[in-house]
N, C-alpha and C positions, 0 to 999 in steps of 0.2 A: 616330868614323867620319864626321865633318862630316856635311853636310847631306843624305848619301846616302839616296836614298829606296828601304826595304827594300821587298820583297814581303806584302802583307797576311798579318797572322799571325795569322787564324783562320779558317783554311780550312774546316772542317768543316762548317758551315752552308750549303748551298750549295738555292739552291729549285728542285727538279727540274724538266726541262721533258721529261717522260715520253716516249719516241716506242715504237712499236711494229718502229721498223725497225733494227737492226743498224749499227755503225759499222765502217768501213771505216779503217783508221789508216794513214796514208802517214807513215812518219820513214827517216830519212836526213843523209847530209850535205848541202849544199847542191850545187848543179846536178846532182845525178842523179837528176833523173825526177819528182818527189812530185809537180808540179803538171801537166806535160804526162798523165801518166798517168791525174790525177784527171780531166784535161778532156776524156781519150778515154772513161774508162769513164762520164762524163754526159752523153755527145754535147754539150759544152757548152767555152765560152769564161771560163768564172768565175776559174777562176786563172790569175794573170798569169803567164807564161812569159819568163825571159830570162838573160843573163850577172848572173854579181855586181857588183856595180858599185864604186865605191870605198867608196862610205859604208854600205849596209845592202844585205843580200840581199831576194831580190822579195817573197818570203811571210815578214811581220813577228809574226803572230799565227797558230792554230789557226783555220780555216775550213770550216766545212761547206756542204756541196754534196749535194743531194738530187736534183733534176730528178723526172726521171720513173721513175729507178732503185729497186730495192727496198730500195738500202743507204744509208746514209749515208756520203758520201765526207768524211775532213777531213784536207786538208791542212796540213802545219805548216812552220816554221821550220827553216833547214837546224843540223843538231847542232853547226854550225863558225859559227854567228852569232858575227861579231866584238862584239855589244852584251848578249848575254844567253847566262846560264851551260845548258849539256847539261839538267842539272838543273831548271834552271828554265821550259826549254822542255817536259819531258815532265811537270811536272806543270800547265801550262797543259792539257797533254792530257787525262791525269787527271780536273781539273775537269769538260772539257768530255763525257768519258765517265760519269763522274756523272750530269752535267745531263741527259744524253739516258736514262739509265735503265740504265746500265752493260752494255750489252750490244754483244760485241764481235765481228764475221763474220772479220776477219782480220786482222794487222797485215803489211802490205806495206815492206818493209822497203829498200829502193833502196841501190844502192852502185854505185861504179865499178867493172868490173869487174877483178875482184884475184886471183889465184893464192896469196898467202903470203898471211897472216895480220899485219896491221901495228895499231899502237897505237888510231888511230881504232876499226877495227872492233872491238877487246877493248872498249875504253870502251862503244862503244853497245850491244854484247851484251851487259852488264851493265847496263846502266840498264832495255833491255828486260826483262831478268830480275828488277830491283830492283821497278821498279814494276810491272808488271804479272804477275810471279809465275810461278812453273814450268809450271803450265799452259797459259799461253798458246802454250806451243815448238810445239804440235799446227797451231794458225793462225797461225804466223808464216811470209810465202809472202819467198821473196828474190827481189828484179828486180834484176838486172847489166845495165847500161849501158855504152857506151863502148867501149873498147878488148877488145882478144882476140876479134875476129869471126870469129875462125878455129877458134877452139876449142869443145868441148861445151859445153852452160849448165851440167855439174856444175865444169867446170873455172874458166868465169868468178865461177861464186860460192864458189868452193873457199875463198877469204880469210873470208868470211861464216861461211860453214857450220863451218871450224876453230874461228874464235874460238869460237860457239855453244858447243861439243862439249870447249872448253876449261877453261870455269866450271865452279865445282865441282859435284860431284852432275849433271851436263849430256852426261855423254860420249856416251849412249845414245841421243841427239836425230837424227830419220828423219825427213829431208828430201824423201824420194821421195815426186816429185808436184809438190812448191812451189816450183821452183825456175825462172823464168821470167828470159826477155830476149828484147829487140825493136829493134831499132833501122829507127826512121819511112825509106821511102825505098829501105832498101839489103835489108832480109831479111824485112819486111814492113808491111803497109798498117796503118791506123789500126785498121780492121775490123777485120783476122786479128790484129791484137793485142789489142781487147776482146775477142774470141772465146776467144782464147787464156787470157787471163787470168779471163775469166768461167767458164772451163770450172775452173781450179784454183779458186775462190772455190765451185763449187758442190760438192764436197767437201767444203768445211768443216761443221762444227759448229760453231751460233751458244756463246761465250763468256760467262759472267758476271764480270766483275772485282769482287771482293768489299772493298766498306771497310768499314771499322768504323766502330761508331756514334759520334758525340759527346761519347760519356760519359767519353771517356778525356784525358787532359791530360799533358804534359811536368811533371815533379814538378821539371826545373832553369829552366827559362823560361816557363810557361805555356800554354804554345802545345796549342789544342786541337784534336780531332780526328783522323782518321788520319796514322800517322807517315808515310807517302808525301810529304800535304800538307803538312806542316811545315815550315818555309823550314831554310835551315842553318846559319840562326844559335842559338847557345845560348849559357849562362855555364859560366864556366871553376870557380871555385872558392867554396862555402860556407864564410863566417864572420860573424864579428860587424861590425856597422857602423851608419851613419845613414841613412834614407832619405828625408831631406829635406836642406836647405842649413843651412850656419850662419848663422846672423843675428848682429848684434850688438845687444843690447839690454837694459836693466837686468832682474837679476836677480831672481825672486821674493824675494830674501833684501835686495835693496836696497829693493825697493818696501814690504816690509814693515816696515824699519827709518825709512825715511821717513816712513811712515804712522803708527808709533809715535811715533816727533817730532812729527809735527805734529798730533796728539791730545793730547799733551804741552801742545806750545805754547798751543793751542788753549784747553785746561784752563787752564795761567796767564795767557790775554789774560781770561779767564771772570773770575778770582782778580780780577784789575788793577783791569778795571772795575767790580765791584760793589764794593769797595775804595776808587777812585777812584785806585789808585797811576797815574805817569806811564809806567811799566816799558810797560806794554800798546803804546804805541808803536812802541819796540823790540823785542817779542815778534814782532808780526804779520809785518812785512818780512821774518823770517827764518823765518816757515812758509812761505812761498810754494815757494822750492827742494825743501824736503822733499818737496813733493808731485808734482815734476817727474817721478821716477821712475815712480811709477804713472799719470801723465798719459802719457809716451813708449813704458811698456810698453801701453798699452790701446789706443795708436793705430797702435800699431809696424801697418806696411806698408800706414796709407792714407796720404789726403792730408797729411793735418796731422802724419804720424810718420813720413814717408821718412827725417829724419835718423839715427831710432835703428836702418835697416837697412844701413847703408853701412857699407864692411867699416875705414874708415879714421877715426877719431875724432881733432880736433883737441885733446882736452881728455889724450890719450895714452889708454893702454891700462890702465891702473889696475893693473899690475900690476910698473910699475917703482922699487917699494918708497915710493913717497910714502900715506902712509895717506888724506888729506885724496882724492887722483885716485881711489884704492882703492873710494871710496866716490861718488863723483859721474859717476864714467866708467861708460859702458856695459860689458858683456860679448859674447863670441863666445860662444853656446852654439844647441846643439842641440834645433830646436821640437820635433821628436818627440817628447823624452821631457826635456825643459829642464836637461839634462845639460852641465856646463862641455864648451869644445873638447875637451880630454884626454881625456872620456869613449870607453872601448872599447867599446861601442856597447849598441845596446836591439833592433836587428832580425838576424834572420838576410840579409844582403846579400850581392852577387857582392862578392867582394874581389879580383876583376882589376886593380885601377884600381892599389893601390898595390902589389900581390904583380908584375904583370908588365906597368907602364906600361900597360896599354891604356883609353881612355876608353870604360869600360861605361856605356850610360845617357847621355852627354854631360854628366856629373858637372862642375862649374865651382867648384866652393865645399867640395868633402868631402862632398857627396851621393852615395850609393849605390844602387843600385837590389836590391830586392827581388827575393830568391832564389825563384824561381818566378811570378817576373811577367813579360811578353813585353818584356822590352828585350836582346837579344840581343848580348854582346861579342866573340865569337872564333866564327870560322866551321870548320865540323865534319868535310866533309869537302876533301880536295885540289885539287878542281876550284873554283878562285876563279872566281866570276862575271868574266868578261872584261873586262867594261864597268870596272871596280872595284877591277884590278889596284892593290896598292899598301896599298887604303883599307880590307879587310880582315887579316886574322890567322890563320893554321890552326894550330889546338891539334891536334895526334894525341892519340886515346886516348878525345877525349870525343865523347858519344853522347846522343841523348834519352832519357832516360827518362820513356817515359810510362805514366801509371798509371791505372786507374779510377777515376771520380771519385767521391767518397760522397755520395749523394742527404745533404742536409740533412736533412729533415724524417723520415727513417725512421732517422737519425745519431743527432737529438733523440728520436726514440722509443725508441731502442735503448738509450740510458744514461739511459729515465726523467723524463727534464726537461719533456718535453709532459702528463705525466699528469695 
């Protein structure tokens, strides 16, 4: 996936910034409403208001806006940002209702006003339903914008309100009361539209959005914390592998046989000289090479033994039947467990890389990445991040699995081993 840079893949830690007041949640597609709305109901200038432009929509991130209101206003990212995926935008939200103490006054929901039910709206009734849960249907208020000024607010938010009523288990979702629109100018002032809308806000029942603790981790990519916050990358398939690179360098079975030599040797220069024979000459010169082995493996990947990790050896590859290279030539084998190339592996690793071409890990050499570590190969669900078109993969079928984690220390006590 080249140099693309994922979304941080451990969300769960996040360090509370506690408030006592309620979050107000504006989502939407872009240009309908999220941020003129927020700067009505703060008496306030804080979100920038305007057309899309060519390059990025005006609100790039979740912004909160307090003033002198009793709520927390935060405006977000339109769900049509051409640089960041649906997904990715509502769990910035997510976070951000964490951080404040997860307590939620209403999510205000903005759309064009629509009569039939089209694709946009289905997508974003599900994401509101994914992250934030079947309970929230109660405080979800819809603001229609735009066009249909002629018709009732139940009919501008009819496209809204279907989708809702469309998800499964959802049909039963009672609208009456939340269903607002204003348009600045032509049907009403700034005033009678905070009024209006403050009057459906005091209605509500403050929200808890509930995440789960820490303790719980993806058993395919690592990724801890609630499944909400998990980015959507995972690995495709468990099997055998390496999760380190090949090196090339003499094998413990040469360094040993060298070392035998020239203990050998050694012993006859010993013989020679207390002897006085002349042999000792000719002995010594040819210990030296024996010892090259365990000299290249003990330095293999600093300064002084870059040559014995280069994948291409001038002396051949010792295995094209000369016994003499057989034995002087380095080898490809595998540090993790100093296993020849061939070897079927010593870890459980994603085997995406050679099962379906995809570079899991940014594997370069037959490195694999370890089956429940966070290096994430194939993306999980349909909605490709925009920005990214291309550089990802959508596997159907696969899904997180995440599991509770098992405290160590009461692991060790439970089978005994601390006692």
């Amino acid at each position: 996936m080249g140099d693309i840079e994922l979304e941080n893949r451990k969300p769960g830690k996040l360090k509370p910034k506690i408030s006592s007041k309620a979050c107000v949640i504006m989502v939407g597609s872009t240009n309908t409403g999220k941020s003129r709305t927020v700067n009505i109901m703060t008496k306030s200038t804080d979100c920038m208001i305007g057309e899309i432009t060519d390059t990025k929509p005006c609100t790039q991130k979740p912004k909160l806006v307090e003033k002198d209101t009793e709520l927390i206003y935060m405006d977000n990212p339109g769900w049509d940002d051409p640089e960041k995926s649906n997904r990715a935008t509502f769990r910035d939200i997510l976070i951000k209702i964490k951080e404040r103490g997860s307590k939620v006054k209403a999510v205000i929901w903005c759309m064009e006003a629509q009569r039939v039910v089209i694709d946009s709206l289905k997508t974003q009734a599900g994401l509101i339903d994914h992250f934030l849960g079947k309970e929230i249907w109660s405080n979800v208020v819809i603001l229609a914008m735009g066009g249909m000024q002629s018709h009732p607010v139940e009919v501008r938010c009819q496209g809204a309100t279907t989708a809702a009523r469309e998800l499964p288990n959802r049909s039963n979702i009672d609208f009456t009361g939340r269903l607002i629109s204003y348009e600045l100018g032509r049907t009403s002032t700034e005033e009678e539209a905070r009024e209006n809308i403050q009057t459906v806000l005091n209605t509500l029942q403050e929200k808890t959005v509930e995440f789960s603790d820490d303790d719980y981790v993806c058993q395919r990519c690592g990724q801890e914390g609630d499944l909400r916050l998990m980015t959507d990358m995972c690995h495709l398939e468990k099997g055998h592998g390496h999760d380190k690179d090949l090196i090339t360098r003499f094998t413990i079975k040469q360094v040993g046989l060298g070392l035998t030599v020239t203990a050998a040797a050694a012993t006859g220069v010993t013989l020679a000289t207390v002897f006085g024979s002349p042999f000792s000459l000719f002995i010594v010169p040819f210990t030296l090479p024996c010892l090259w082995p365990a000299i290249s493996r003990g330095c293999c990947g600093s300064g002084c033994g870059q040559a014995c990790v280069k994948r291409t050896n001038c002396m051949g590859s010792g295995e094209d039947g000369c016994a003499f290279l057989a034995y002087v030539s380095p080898k490809e084998e595998w540090p993790c467990c100093e296993k020849p190339k061939g070897n079927e592996g010593c870890e459980d690793v994603c085997i995406a890389l050679q099962k379906k071409g995809i570079n899991c890990g940014g594997a370069t050499r037959g490195k694999q990445v370890r089956w429940g570590e966070k290096e994430g190969c194939v993306y999980i669900v349909k909605e490709i991040p925009k920005g990214d078109i291309g550089a990802f993969t959508f596997i159907p079928g696969i899904v997180h699995d995440p599991a509770q984690k098992i405290n160590k220390e009461k692991k060790e006590k439970k089978n005994g081993c601390c006692s």
